[in-house]
C-alpha positions as CSV (number, residue, x, y, z in Angstrom):
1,X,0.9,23.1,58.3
2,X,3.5,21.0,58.2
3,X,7.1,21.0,55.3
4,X,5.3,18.0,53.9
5,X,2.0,19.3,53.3
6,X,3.7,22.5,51.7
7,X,6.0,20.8,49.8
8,X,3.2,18.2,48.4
9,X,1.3,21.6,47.8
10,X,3.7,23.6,45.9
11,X,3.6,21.1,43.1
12,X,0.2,22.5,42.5
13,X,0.2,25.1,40.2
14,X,-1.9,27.9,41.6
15,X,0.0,27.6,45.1
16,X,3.5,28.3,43.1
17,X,2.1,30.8,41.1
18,X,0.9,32.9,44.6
19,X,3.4,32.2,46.2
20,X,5.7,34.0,43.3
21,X,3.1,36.6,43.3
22,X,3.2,37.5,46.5
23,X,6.9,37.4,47.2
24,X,7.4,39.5,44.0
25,X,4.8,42.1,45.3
26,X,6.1,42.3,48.9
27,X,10.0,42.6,47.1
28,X,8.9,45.0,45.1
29,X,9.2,47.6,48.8
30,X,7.1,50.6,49.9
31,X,6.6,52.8,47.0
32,X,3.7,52.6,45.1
33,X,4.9,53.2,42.1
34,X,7.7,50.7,41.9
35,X,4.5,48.1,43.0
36,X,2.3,49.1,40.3
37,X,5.3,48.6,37.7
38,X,5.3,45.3,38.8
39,X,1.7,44.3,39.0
40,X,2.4,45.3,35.1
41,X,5.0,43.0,34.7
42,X,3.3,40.3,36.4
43,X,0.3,40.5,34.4
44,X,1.7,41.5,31.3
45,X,2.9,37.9,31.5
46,X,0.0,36.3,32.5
47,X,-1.6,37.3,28.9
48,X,-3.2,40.2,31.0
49,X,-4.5,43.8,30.5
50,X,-3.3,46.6,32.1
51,X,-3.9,50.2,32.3
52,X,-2.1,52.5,34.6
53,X,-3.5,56.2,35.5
54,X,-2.2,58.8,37.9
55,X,-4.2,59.5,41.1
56,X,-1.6,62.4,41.4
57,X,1.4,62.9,39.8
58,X,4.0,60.2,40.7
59,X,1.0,58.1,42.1
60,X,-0.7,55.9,40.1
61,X,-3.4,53.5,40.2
62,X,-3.6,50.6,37.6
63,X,-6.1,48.3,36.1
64,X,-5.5,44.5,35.1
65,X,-8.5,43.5,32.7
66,X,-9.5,40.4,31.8
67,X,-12.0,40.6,29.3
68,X,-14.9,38.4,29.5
69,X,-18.9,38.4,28.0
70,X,-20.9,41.7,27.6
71,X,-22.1,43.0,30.1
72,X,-21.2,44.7,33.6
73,X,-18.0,43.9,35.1
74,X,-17.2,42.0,38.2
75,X,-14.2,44.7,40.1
76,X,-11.9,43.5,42.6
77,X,-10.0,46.2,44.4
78,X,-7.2,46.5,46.3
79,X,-4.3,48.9,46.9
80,X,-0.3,49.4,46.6
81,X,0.7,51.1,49.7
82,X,1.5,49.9,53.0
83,X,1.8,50.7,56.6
84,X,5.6,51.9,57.4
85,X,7.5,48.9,58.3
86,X,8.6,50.1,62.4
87,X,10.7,48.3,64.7
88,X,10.6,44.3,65.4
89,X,11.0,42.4,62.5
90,X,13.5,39.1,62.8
91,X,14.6,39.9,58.5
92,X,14.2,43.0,56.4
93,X,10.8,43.4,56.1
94,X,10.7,44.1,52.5
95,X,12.9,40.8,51.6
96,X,10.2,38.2,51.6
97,X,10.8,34.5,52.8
98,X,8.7,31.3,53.6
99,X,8.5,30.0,56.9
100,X,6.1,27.2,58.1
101,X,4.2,27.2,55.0
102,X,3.5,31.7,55.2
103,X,4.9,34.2,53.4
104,X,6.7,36.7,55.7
105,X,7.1,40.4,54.9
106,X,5.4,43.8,54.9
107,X,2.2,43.7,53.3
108,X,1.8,39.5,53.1
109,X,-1.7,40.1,54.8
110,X,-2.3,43.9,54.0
111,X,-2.6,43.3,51.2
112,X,0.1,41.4,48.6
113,X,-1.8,38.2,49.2
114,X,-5.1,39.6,48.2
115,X,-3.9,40.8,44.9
116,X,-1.6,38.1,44.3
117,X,-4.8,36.1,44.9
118,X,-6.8,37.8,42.2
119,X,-3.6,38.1,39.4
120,X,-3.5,34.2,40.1
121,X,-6.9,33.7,39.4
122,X,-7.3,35.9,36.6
123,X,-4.1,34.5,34.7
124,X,-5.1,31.3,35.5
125,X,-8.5,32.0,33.3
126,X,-6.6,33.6,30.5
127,X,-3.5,30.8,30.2
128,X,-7.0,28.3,29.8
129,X,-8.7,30.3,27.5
130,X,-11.9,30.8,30.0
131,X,-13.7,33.5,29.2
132,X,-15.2,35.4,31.9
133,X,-19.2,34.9,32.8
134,X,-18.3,39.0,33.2
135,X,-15.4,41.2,32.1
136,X,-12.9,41.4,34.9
137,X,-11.4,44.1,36.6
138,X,-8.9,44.5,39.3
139,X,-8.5,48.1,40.4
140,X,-5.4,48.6,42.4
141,X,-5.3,52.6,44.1
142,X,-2.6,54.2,46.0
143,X,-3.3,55.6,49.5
144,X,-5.4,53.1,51.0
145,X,-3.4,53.2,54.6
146,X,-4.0,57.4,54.5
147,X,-6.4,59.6,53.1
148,X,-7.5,57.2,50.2
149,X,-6.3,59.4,47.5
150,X,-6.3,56.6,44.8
151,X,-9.9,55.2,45.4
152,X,-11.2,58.6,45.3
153,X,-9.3,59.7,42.0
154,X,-10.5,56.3,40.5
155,X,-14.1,56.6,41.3
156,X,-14.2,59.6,40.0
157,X,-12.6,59.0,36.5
158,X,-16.0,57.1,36.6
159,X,-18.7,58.9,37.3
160,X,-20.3,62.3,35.3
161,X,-20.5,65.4,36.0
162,X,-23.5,67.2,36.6
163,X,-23.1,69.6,39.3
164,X,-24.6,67.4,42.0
165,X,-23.0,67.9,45.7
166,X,-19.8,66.4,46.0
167,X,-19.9,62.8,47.6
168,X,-16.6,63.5,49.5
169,X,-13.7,66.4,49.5
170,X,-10.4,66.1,47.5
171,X,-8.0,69.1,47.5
172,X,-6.0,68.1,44.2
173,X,-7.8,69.8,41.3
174,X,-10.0,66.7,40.1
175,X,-13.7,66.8,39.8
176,X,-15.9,65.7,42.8
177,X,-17.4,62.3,42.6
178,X,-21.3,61.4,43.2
179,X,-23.6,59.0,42.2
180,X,-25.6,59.2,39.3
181,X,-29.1,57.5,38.9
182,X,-30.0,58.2,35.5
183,X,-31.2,54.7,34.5
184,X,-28.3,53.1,33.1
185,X,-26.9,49.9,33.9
186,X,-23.7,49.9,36.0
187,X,-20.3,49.2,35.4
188,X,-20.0,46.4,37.6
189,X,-22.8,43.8,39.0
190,X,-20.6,43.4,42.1
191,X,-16.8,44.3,43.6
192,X,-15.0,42.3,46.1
193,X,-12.8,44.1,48.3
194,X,-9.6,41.3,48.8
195,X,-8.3,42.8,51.7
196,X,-8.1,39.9,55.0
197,X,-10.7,38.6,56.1
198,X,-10.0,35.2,56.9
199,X,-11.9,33.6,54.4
200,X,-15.2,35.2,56.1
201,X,-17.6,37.1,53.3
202,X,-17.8,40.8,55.3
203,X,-21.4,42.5,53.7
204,X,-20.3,45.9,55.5
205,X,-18.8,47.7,57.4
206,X,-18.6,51.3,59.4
207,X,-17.4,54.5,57.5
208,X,-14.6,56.5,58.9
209,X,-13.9,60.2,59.4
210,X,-10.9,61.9,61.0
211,X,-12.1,65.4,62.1
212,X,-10.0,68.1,63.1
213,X,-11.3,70.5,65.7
214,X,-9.6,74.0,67.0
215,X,-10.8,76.0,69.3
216,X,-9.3,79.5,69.6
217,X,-8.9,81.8,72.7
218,X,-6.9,84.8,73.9
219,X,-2.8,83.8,75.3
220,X,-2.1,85.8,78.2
221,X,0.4,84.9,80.9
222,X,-0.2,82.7,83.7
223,X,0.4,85.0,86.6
224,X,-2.8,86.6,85.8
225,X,-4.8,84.2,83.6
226,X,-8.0,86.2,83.7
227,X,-6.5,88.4,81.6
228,X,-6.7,85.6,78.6
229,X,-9.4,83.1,77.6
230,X,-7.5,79.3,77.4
231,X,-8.4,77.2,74.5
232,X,-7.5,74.1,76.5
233,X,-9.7,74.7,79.2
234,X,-12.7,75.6,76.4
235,X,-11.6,72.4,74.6
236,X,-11.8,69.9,77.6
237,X,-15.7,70.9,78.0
238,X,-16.1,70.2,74.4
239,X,-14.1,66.5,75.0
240,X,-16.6,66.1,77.4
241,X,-19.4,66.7,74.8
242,X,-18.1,65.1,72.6
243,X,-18.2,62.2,75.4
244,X,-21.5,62.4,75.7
245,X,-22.2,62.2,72.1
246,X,-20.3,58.8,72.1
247,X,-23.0,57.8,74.6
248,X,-26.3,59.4,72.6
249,X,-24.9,57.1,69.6
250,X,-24.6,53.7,71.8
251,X,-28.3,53.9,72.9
252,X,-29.8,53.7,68.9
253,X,-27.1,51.1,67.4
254,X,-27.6,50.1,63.7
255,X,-29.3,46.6,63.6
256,X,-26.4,44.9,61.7
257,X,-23.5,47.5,61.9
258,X,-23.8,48.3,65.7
259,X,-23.3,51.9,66.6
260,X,-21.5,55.2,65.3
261,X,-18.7,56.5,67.8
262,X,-17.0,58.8,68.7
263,X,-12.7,58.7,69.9
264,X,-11.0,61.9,70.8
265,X,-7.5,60.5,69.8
266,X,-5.4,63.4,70.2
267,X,-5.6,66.9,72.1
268,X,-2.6,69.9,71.1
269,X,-2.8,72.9,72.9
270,X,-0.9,75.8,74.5
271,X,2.8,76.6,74.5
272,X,3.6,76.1,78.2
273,X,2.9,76.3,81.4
274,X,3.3,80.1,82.2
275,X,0.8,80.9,78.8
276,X,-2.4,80.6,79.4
277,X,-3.6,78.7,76.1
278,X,-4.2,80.5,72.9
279,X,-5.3,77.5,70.7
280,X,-6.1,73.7,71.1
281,X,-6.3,71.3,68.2
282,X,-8.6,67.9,68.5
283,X,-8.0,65.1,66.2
284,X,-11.4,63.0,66.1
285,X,-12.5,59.9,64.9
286,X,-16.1,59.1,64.1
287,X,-17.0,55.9,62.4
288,X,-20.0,56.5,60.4
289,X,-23.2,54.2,59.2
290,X,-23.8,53.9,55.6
291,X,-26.6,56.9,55.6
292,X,-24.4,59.3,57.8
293,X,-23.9,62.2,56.5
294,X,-20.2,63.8,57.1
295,X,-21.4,67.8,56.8
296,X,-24.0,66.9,59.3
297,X,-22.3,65.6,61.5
298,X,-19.6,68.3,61.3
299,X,-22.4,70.9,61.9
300,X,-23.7,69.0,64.6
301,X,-20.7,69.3,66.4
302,X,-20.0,72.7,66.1
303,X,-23.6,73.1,67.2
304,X,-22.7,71.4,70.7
305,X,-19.4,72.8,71.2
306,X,-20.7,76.3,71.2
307,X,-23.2,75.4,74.0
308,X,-20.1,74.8,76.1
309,X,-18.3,77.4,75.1
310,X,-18.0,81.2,73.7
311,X,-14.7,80.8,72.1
312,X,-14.2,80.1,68.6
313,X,-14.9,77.0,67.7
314,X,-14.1,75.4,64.0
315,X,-13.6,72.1,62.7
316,X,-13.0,70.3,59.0
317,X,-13.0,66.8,57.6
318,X,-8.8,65.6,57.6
319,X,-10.3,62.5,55.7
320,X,-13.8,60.5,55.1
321,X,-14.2,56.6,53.7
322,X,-18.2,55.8,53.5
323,X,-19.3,52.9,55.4
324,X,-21.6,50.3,53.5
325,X,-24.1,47.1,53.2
326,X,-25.1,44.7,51.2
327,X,-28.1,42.5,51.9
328,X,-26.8,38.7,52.1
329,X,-29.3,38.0,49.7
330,X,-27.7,39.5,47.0
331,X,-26.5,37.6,44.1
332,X,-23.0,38.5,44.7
333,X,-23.0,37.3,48.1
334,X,-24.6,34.0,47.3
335,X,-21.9,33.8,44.7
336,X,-18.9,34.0,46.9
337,X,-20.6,31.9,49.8
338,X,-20.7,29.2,46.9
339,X,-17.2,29.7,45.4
340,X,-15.8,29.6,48.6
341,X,-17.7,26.0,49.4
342,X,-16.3,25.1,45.6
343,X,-12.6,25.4,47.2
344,X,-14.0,22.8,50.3
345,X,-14.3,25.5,52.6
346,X,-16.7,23.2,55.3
347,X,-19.6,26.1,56.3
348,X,-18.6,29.7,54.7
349,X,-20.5,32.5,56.6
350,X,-20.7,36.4,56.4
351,X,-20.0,38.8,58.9
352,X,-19.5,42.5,59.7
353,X,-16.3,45.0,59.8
354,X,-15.1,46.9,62.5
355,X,-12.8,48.4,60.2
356,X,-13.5,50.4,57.2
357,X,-11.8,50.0,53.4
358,X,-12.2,51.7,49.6
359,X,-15.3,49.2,49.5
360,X,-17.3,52.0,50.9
361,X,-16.5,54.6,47.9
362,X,-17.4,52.1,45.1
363,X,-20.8,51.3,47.2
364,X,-21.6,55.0,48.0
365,X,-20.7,56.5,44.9
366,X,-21.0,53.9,41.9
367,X,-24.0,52.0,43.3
368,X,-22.3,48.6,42.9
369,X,-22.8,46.1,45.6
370,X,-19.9,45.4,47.4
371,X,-18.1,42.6,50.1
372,X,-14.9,42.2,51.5
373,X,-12.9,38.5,51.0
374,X,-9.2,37.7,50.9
375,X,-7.0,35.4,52.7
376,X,-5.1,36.5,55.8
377,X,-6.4,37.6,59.3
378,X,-6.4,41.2,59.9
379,X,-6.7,41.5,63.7
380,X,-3.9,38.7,63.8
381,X,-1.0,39.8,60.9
382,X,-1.8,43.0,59.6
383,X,0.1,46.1,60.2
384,X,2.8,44.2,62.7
385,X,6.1,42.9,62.9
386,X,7.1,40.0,60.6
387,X,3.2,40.0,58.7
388,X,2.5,37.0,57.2
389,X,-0.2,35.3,55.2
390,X,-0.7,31.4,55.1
391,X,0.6,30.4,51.5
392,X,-2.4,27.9,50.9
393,X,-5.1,30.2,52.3
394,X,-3.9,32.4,49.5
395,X,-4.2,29.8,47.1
396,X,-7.4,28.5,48.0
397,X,-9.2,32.3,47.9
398,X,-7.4,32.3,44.1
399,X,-9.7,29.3,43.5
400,X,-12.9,30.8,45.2
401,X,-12.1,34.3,43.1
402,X,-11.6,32.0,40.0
403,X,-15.2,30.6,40.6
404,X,-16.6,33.9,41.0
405,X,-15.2,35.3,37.7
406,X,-16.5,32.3,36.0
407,X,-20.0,32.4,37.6
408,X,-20.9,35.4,39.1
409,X,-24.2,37.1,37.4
410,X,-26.1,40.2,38.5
């Protein structure tokens, strides 16, 4: 993109408008709440809603609403935090600037150009007086780049309580959330997911889950090891099971997802070299399908270890984010395939994730059909030094989001 083209652009309202979104959102810096505050201000003056509730105290989630026709909702979600900033950037990284037509700074792609996207779109509505095929919601959560805190504390502000199993695990006092299928209509007839996708409509993607494994021996010293039972030694035959898990899981791949893995990404064990090992710690990664469940899989673990070894073996789930699909028949995804062709996008097309987002939660736990589209490319910007996002891709996914909130049915 050349100054020309940008500056021709610019005169265009909804490119200005992201462009002041975005910048505003990156300057805003790390914390969420100071983020949140000004997604307020931002769409306090766009003639916006906005409710803000705490996920935990000092980190809250907010709202924007743009009310539209009765009915269910059309969500958009996104989130407030950010991946630390780290070394390599050629500016502060949370002192945004154009350069060749992109936004540069700390969350351009992941994900200040996604919501800046939406609050463009949804202001853009509201200054016309449009109302809404559906009332609109953007959901923005905390926590996103952790243990995904926010999404879970906001889904379950939504859901009843009626003693069913919990859907996932939340140390923080609030209630577990499931989902309940007890006739009535849902909130929402569809969410979209804005983090970067390139313009591409992802129907689904793998879950994730970070499981932590110990296994515990008997220390001794090393002069006469026999006298102990090492926990490293135990735990390497169980990385080797684990191993060969990874390899029962490649030969039955899901036919649109591909297969569940398995990544031993870190091992912890023993306090030197003259002690033979008391305890080893495993940090796991195992990206799920939509019907996985995590307990199972848990207990399937622990089942295998113990054939490899007689020491004790325990493990818990760190942190779990469903995986989900949705047919590309669905209303929703015909919708956004269209808006995006609305914004001149030559042949839109869907795809699959080999990452995983808060999608999942809303799909597994509220029943509500759910893609992933927003401007910027993932694999390319996000999480690295100087993270940009291509100013008119933003502004041509506000367009395509416009569409949908305009024309999007169940």
């Amino acid at each position: 993109m050349t100054a020309a083209d940008l500056q021709q652009d610019r005169a265009s309202t909804d490119v200005a408008t992201v462009e002041r979104i975005t910048r505003a959102l990156i300057d805003a810096g790390p914390d969420e709440s100071a983020v949140v505050a000004e997604i307020c201000r931002i769409a306090e003056s766009l003639g916006l809603q906005t409710v803000v509730t705490d996920a935990s105290p000092g980190r809250p989630n907010v709202e924007v609403v743009l009310p539209g026709e009765p009915g269910p909702g059309l969500l958009f979600l996104g989130h407030s935090d950010v991946v630390p900033a780290g070394e390599g950037w050629s500016g502060n990284p949370f002192r945004s600037r154009v350069h060749d037509g992109r936004i540069v700074g700390r969350g351009a792609c992941d994900m200040k150009g996604g919501l800046a996207a939406v609050l463009a779109a949804m202001g853009s509505l509201a200054r016309r007086g449009v109302v809404p095929a559906r009332t609109v919601t953007l959901a923005c959560v905390v926590d996103e780049e952790d243990t995904g805190l926010g999404i879970r504390a906001w889904v379950s502000d939504r859901t009843d309580q009626t003693g069913r199993p919990p859907a996932f695990r939340v140390d923080d006092g609030r209630p577990p959330a499931f989902r309940v299928d007890d006739g009535r209509p849902p909130a929402f007839t569809g969410c979209v997911v804005a983090e970067p996708t390139a313009g591409t409509v992802i129907v689904g993607c793998r879950g994730a889950a970070n499981i932590v494994l110990t296994v515990t021996g008997r220390s001794a010293h090393a002069g006469r090891p026999e006298n102990g039972r090492s926990a490293v030694v135990a735990a390497a035959r169980v990385v080797g099971e684990i191993d060969g898990l990874h390899a029962e899981l490649a030969t039955v791949p899901h036919p649109v997802l591909g297969a569940a893995s398995w990544n031993v990404g870190r091992i912890d064990g023993g306090t030197g070299p003259s002690i033979v090992a008391g305890r080893c710690r495993l940090e796991i990664d195992r990206r799920l399908l939509p019907d996985d469940d995590v307990d199972a899989v848990v207990a399937d673990l622990l089942r295998r270890a113990r054939l490899v070894t007689d020491l004790d073996v325990d493990a818990y789930v760190e942190m779990e984010m469903p995986g989900f699909l949705t047919d590309e028949s669905s209303p929703l995804v015909e919708s956004a395939l269209a808006a995006l062709r609305s914004t001149g996008a030559p042949d839109p097309s869907t795809a699959v994730w080999t990452a995983s987002c808060d999608g999942g939660f809303v799909a597994r736990d509220l029943g509500v059909p759910t893609i992933v589209l927003g401007p910027g490319d993932l694999e390319a910007q996000a999480h690295q030094p100087d993270e940009s996002v291509d100013l008119l891709e933003v502004a041509r996914l506000s367009r395509a989001y416009a569409r949908l909130m305009t024309e999007q049915r169940p």
